[in-house]
N, C-alpha and C positions, 0 to 999 in steps of 0.2 A: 655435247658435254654440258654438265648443268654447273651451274657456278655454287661457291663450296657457300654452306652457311658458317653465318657471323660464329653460329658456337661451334664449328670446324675450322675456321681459323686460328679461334682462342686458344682450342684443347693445340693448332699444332705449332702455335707462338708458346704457348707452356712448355711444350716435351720441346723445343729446339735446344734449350741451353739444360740440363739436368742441375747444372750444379747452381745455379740461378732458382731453382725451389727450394722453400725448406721443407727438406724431408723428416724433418721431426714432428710438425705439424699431420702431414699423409699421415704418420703412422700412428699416431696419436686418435686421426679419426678411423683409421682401419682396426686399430685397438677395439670403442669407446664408441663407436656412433650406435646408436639404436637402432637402425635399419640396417638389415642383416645384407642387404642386396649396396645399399651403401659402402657398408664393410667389406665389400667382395671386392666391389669396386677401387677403393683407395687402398686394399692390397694388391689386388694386381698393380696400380699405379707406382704404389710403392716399389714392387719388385722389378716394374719397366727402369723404374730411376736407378735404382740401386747397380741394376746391371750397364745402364748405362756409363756412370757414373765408375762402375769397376772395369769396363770397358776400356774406357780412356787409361787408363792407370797403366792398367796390363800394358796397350800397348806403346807405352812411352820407354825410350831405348832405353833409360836408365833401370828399366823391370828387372827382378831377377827373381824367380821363386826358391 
């Protein structure tokens, strides 16, 4: 097994806490960045957070839709 690189670390020290990113920032460059391949990119991002982020909520006992 090969040992993970420094920027696979980072990207999975970022995704461990969601609510520890500002996501207004993500969306802001998913908005607004210039490279289109960029933009794809920090929308996916965005939508991993978001759902994570709605994840948690959902399953907290006091939920109730």
């Amino acid at each position: 097994m090969t040992k993970p690189s420094k920027e696979i670390e980072t990207i999975d020290q970022l995704l461990a806490d969601p609510w520890a990113i500002n996501i207004q920032k993500i969306w802001e460059q998913a908005a607004h960045n210039q490279d289109s391949d960029k933009r794809k990119l920090f929308d996916a991002l965005h939508t991993y957070l978001l759902d994570k982020r709605q994840e948690k909520i959902i399953n907290e006992k006091h939920f109730v839709i």
